[in-house]
C-alpha positions in Angstrom: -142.2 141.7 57.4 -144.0 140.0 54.6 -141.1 140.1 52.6 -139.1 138.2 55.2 -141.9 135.6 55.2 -141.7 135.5 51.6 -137.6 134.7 52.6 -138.2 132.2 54.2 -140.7 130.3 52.6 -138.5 130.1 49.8 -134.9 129.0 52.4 -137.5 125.9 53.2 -138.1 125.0 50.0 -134.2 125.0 49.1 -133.9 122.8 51.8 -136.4 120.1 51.0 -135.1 120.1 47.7 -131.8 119.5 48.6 -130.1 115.7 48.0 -127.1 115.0 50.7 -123.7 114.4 48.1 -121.1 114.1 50.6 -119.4 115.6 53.4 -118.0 118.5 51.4 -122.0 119.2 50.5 -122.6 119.3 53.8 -119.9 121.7 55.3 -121.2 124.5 52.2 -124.9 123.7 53.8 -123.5 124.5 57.5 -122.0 127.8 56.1 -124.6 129.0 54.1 -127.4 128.5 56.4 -125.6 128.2 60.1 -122.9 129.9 59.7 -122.1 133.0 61.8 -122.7 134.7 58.5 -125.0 132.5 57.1 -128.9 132.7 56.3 -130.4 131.7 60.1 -127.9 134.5 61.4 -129.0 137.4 59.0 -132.9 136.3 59.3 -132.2 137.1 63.1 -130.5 140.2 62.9 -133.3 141.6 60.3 -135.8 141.7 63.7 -135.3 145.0 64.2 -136.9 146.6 61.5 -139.7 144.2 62.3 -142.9 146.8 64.1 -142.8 146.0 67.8 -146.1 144.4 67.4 -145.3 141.8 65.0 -142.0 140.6 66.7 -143.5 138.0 68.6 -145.0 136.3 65.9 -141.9 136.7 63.5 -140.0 135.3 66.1 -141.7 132.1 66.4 -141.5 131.7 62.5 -138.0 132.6 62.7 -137.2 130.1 65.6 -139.0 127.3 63.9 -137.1 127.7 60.4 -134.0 127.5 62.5 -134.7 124.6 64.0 -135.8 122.9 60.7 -132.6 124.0 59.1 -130.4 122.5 62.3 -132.2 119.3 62.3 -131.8 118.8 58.4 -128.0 119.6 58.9 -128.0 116.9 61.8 -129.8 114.5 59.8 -127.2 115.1 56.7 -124.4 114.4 59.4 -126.0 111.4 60.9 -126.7 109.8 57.4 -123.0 110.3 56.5 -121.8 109.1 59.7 -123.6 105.8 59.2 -122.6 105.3 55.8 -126.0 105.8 54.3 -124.9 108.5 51.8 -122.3 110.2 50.7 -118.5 109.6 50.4 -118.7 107.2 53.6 -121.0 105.2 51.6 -118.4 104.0 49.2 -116.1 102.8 52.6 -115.8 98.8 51.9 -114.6 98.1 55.5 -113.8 94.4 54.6 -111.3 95.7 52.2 -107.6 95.3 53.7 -105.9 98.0 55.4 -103.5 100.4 54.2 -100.3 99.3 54.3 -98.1 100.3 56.7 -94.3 101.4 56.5 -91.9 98.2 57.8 -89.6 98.9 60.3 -86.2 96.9 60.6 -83.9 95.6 62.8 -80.8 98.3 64.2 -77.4 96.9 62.5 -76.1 96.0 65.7 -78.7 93.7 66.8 -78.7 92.2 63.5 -75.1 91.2 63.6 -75.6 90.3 67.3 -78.2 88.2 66.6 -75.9 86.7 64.0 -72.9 86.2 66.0 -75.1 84.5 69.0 -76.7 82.1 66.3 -73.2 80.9 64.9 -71.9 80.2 68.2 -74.9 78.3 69.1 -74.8 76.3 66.5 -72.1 75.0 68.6 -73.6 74.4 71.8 -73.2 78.3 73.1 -76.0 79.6 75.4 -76.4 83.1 76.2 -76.0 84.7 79.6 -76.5 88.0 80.8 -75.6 90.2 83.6 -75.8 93.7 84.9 -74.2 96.8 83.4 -73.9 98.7 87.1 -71.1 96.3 88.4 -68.9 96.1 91.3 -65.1 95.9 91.0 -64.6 92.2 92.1 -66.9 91.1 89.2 -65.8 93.6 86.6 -61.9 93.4 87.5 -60.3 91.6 90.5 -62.2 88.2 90.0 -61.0 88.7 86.4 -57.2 88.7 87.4 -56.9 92.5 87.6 -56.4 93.1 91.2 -55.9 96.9 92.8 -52.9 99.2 91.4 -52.8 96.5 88.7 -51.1 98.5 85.5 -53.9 96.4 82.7 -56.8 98.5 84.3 -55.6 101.6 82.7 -55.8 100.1 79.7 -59.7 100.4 80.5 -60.7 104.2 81.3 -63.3 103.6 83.4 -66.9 105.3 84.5 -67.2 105.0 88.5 -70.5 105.5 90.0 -69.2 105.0 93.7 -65.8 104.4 94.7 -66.5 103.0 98.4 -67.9 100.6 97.7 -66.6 100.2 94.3 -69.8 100.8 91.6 -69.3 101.6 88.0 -70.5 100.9 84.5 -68.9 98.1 83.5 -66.0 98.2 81.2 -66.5 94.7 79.2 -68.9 91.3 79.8 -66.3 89.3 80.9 -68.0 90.6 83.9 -70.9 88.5 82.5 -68.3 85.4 82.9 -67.3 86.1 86.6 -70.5 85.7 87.7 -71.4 82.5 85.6 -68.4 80.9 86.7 -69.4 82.1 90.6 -73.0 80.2 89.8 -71.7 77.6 87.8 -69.5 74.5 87.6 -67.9 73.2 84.4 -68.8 72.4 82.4 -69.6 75.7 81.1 -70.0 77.1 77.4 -71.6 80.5 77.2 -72.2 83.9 74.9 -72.1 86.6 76.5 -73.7 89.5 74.4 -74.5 93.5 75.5 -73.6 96.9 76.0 -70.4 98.2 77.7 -69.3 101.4 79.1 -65.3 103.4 78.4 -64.2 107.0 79.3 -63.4 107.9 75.8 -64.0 111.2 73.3 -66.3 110.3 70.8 -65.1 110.2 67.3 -65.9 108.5 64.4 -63.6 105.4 66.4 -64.8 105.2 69.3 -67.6 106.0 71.6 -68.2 106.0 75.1 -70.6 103.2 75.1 -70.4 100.0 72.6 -71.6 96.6 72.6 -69.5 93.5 73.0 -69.8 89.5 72.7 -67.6 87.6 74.4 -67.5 83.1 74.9 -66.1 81.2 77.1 -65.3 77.5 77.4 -64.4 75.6 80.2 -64.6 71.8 80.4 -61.7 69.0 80.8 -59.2 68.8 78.2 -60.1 71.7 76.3 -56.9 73.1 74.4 -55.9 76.1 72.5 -56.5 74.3 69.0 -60.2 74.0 70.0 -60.3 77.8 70.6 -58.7 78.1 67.1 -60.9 76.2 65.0 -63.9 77.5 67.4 -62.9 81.1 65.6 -61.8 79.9 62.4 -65.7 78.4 62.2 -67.4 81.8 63.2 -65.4 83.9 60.7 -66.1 81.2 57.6 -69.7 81.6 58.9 -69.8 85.4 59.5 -67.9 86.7 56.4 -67.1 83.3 53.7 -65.3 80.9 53.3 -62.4 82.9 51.4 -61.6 85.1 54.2 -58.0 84.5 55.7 -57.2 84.3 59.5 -54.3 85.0 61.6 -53.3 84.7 65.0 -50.7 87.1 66.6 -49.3 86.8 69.8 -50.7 89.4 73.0 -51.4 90.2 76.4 -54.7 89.7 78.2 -54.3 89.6 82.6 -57.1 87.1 82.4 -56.1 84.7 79.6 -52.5 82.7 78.9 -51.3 82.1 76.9 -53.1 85.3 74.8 -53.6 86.1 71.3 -55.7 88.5 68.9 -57.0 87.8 66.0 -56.7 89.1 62.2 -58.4 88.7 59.0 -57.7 89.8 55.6 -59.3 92.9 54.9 -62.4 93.2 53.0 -62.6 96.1 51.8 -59.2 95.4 49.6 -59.4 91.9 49.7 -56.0 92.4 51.5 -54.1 94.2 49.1 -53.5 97.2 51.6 -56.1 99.8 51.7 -56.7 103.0 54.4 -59.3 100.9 56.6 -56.5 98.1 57.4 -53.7 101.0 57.4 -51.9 98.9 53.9 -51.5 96.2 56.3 -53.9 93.8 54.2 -55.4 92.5 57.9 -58.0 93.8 60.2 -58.0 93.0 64.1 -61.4 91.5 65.2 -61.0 90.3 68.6 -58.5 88.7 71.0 -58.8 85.5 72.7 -56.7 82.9 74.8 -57.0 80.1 77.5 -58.2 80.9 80.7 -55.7 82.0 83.5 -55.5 79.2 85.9 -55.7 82.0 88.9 -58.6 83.1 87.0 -60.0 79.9 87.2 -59.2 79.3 91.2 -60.8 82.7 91.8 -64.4 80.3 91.2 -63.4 77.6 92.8 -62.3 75.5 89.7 -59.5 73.3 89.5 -57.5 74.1 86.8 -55.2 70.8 86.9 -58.7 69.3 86.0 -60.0 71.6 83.9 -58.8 74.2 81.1 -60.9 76.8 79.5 -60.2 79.3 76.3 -62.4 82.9 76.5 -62.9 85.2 73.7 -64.2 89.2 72.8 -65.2 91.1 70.2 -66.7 94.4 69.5 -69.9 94.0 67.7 -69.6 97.5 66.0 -66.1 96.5 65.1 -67.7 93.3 63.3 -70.3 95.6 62.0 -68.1 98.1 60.3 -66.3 95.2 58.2 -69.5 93.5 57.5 -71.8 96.6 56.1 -69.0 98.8 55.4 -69.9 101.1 57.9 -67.1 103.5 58.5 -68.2 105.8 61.4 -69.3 104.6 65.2 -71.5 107.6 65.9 -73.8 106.4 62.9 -74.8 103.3 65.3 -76.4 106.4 67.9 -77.6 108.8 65.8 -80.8 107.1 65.3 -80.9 108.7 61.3 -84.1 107.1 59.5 -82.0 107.3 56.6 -78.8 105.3 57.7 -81.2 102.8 59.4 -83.6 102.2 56.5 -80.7 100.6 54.7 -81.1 97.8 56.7 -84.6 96.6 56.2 -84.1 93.0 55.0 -80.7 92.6 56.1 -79.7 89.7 57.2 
């Protein structure tokens, strides 16, 4: 026993003599004297070769250097804690935070957000509407009545076919119901996501985004639709960029028309991107079908109207060379980082 005395005399010592350096200091303290193999531990397990007689008074030696030992470890902690000593002690809190990594726009909103700015830079406000639509808004009010041969054109996702519910299939359904709440004259943006029965590929997917005007007011004609477009593609990709209009067939526009540009990836020399055409389609357009127009309640031998839609991926591809639609989905850190700063 008197050796085990001696023991501990000396563990007190080495503890009163010990300076607190840091937290690392202290963990090597908790394992050599609290640890389940530490000092405290084998002190305790030496009581049984301790005579019977003197246990009592070895144990109340014993019990007292542990608690000595545990309150200088919780003393140790507390002083790092509060940045008295140790590595918290050279914490400047007023210094600045670590930075953190910037996030960015996806490449779709940014060219979005583009597309609505340049169109409101001529008067164009954005409206919105639901993508769970019924049929009248997303196709009958739009000139596309039942059995009509256009709305195969648009393979479409039904969520209920009495009534009529399904993801809608473009925003003109956007227009329908501005036109239903509004009278001319009427100059709108329609921006957001649409919904087509079609196999994913690097050309298509079954959901994209769109942005489609419209413009109805007295006396508007198709040469204000054409400069309208020629002044968002000077805006969107420079001044040099050549446009053409081709003759086509929309059910809720006439007369109809889509437009080209010269490719930019070739600078329209004829490349695999505008199939060696030298031209790139980007959206089709016309003036607003006078039935169209009657469908709302607007006379159209007052008032005339041009509409327009494009796919915002599609504007997307030819502004950031991006050559493959599922990228836009994918959510890939790496393909999205390359957009931090765009603009």
């Amino acid at each position: 026993m008197e050796q085990l005395l001696q023991q501990i005399e000396q563990y007190k010592k080495e503890i009163a003599s010990i300076v607190p350096d840091g937290a690392d200091a202290l963990e090597a303290y908790r394992i050599r004297f609290l640890g389940t193999k530490g000092i405290v531990k084998g002190l305790f397990g030496e009581m049984k070769s301790v005579p019977g007689d003197q246990k009592k008074e070895f144990g109340q030696i014993l019990n007292e250097f542990k608690q000595l030992a545990e309150a200088r470890y919780e003393d140790w902690k507390n002083s790092l804690g509060t940045g008295a000593s140790g590595n918290a002690a050279s914490i400047d809190l007023s210094l600045p935070a670590d930075t953190l990594p910037l996030g960015t726009h996806h490449p779709i909103t940014l060219v979005r957000d583009q597309i609505v700015r340049i169109f409101g830079r001529l008067g164009f406000s954005v409206a919105e509407g639901p993508e769970i639509e019924d049929d009248w808004h997303n196709f009958t009010a739009l000139n596309l009545p039942e059995n009509h041969p256009a709305r195969d054109m648009q393979d479409t996702f039904y969520i209920n076919q009495n009534p009529d519910w399904l993801l809608r299939t473009h925003t003109s359904s956007v227009q329908a119901r501005t036109m239903e709440s509004q009278k001319p004259p009427i100059r709108i943006i329609c921006p957001g996501r649409v919904y087509r029965n079609e196999t994913i590929s690097a050309r298509a997917h079954c959901f994209f985004h769109q942005t489609e005007g419209l413009y109805i007011d007295e006396n508007v004609s198709f040469a204000d639709l054409k400069q309208t477009l020629y002044f968002f593609v000077q805006q969107m990709f420079g001044k040099d960029v050549k446009v053409r209009f081709r003759p086509s067939y929309f059910p809720f526009t006439e007369p109809s028309a889509e437009m080209d540009i010269s490719c930019l990836i070739c600078g329209g020399s004829g490349c695999s991107v505008c199939k060696h055409t030298g031209w790139v389609e980007i959206l089709g357009s016309g003036m607003v079908h006078p039935k169209l127009l009657e469908n709302f309640g607007i006379d159209p031998n007052k008032y005339t109207g041009f509409a327009f839609g494009m796919g915002v991926e599609r504007i997307c591809q030819l502004k950031y060379r991006v050559n493959d639609l599922r990228l836009y989905s994918q959510n890939d850190v790496r393909f999205l980082r390359q957009f931090t700063g765009a603009v």
